[in-house]
DOTOR-999364 format. One record per residue: residue in one letter; y, x, z of N, C-alpha, C in turn. Coordinates in Angstrom, 1 decimal, padded with zeros to 4 digits, always signed. Layout:
BEGIN
<r "a",<Y,X,Z>,<Y,X,Z>,<Y,X,Z>>
...
***
This chain:
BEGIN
<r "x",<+025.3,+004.5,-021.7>,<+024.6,+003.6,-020.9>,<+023.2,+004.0,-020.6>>
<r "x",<+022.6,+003.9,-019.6>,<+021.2,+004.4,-018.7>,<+020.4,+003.4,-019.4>>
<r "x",<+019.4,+003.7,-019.9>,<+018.2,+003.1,-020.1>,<+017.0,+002.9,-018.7>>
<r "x",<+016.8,+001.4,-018.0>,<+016.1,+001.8,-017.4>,<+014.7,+002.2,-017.7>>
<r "x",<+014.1,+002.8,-016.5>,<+012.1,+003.0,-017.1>,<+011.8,+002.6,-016.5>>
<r "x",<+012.4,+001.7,-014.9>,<+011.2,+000.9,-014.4>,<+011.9,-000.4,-013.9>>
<r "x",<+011.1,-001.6,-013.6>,<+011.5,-002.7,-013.2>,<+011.4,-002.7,-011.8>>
<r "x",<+012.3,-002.9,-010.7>,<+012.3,-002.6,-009.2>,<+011.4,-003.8,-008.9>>
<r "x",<+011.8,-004.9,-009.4>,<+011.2,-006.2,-009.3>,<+009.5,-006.2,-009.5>>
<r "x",<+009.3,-006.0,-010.7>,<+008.1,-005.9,-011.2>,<+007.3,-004.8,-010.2>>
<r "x",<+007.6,-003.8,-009.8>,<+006.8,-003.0,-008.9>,<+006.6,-003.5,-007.5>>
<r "x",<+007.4,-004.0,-007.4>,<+007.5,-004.7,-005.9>,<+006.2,-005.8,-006.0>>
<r "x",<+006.2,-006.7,-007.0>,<+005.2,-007.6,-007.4>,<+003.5,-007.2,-007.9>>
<r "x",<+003.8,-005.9,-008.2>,<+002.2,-004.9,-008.3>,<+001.9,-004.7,-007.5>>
<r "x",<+002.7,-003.7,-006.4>,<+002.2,-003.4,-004.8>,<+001.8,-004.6,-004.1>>
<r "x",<+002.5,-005.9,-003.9>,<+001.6,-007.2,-003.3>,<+000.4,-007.9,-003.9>>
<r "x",<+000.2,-007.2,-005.4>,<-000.8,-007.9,-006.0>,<-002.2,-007.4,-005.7>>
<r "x",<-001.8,-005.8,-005.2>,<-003.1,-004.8,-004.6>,<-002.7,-005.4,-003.4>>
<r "x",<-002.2,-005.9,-002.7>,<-002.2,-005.7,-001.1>,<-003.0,-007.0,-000.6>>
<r "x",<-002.7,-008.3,-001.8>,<-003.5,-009.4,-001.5>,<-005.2,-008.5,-002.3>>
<r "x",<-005.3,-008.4,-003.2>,<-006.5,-008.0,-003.7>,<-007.4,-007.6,-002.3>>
<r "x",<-006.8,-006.5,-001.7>,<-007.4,-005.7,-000.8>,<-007.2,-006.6,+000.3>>
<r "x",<-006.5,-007.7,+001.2>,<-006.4,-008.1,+002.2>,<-006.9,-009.8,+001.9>>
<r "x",<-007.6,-010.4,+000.6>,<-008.3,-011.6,+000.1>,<-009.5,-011.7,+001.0>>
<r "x",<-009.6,-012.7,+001.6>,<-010.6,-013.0,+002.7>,<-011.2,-012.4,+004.0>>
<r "x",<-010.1,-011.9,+004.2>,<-009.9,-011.2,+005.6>,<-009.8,-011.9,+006.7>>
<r "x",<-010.8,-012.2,+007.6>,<-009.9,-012.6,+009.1>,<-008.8,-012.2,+009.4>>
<r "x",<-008.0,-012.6,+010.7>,<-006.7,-012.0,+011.3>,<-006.6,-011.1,+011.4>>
<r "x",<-008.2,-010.7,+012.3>,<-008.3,-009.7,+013.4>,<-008.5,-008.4,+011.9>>
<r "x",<-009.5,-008.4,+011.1>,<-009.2,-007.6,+009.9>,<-007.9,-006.8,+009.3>>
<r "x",<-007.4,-008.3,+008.5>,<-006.0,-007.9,+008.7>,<-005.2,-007.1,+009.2>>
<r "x",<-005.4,-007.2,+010.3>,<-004.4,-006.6,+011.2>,<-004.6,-004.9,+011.5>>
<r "x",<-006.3,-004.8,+011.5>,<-007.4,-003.2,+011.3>,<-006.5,-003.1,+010.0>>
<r "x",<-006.6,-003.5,+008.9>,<-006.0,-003.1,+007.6>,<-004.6,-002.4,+007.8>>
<r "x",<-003.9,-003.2,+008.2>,<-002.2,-002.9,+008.3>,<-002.1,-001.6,+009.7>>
<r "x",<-003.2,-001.6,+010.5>,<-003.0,-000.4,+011.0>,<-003.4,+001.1,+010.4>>
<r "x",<-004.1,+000.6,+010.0>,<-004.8,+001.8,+009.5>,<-004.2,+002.3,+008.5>>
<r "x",<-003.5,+001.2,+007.2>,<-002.6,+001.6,+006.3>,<-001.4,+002.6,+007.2>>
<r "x",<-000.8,+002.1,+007.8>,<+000.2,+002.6,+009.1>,<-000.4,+003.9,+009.0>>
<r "x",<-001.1,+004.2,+009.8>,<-001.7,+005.6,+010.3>,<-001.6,+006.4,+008.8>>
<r "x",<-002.2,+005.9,+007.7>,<-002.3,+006.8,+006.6>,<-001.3,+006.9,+005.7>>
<r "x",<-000.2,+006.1,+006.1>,<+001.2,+006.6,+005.6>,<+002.0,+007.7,+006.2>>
<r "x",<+002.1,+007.6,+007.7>,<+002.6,+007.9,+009.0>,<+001.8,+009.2,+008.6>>
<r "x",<+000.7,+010.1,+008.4>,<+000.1,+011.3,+007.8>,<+000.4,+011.4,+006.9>>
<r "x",<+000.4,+011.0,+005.6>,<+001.5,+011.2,+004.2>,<+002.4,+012.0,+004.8>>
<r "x",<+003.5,+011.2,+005.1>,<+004.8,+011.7,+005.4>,<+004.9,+012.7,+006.3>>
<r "x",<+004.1,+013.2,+007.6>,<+003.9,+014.2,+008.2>,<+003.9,+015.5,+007.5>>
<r "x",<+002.8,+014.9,+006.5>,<+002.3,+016.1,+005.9>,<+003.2,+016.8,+004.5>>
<r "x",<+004.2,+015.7,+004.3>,<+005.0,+016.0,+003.4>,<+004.0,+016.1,+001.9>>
<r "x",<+003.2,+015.3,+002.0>,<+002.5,+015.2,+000.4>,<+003.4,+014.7,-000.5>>
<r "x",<+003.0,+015.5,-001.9>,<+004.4,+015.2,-002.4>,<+003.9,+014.1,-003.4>>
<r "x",<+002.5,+014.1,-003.8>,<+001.5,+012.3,-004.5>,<+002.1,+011.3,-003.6>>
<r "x",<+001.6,+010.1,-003.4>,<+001.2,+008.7,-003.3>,<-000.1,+008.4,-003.1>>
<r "x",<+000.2,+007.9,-001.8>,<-001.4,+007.3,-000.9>,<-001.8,+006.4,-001.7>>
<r "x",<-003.2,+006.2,-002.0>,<-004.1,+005.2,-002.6>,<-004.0,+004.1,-002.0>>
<r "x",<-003.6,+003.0,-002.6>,<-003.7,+001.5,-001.7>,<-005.0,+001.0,-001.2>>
<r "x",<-005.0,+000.7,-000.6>,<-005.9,+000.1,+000.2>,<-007.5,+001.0,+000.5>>
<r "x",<-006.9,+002.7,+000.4>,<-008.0,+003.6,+000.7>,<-008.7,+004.3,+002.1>>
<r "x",<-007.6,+003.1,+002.9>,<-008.0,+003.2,+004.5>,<-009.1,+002.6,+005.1>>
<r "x",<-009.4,+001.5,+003.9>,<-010.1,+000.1,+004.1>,<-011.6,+000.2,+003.8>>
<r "x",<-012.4,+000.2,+004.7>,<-014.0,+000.1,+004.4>,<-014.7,-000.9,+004.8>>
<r "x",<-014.0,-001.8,+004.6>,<-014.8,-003.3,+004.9>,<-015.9,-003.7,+004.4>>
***
């Protein structure tokens, strides 16, 4: 029998926990600069075939 090493659940619940952190008292219109911008710096991740993990919320200079 597989031992798991991570909880799918629990990770799911960390990534929203940065996403409110980083998107806490934001206007709409903010918001929305956030989620694009995150967009754009994934969308280059994956271009670029990096083979790390983009920083959460390191698009954001509010």
């Amino acid at each position: 029998m597989k031992t798991k090493k991570f909880d799918c659940v629990e990770m799911k619940h960390k990534g929203a926990r940065k996403v409110y952190a980083a998107t806490r008292g934001m206007t709409v219109d903010e918001e929305v600069m956030y989620w694009r911008q995150r967009t754009n710096e994934a969308r280059r991740w994956l271009a670029e075939g990096i083979g790390g993990k983009p920083k959460c919320g390191s698009a954001v200079n509010l």
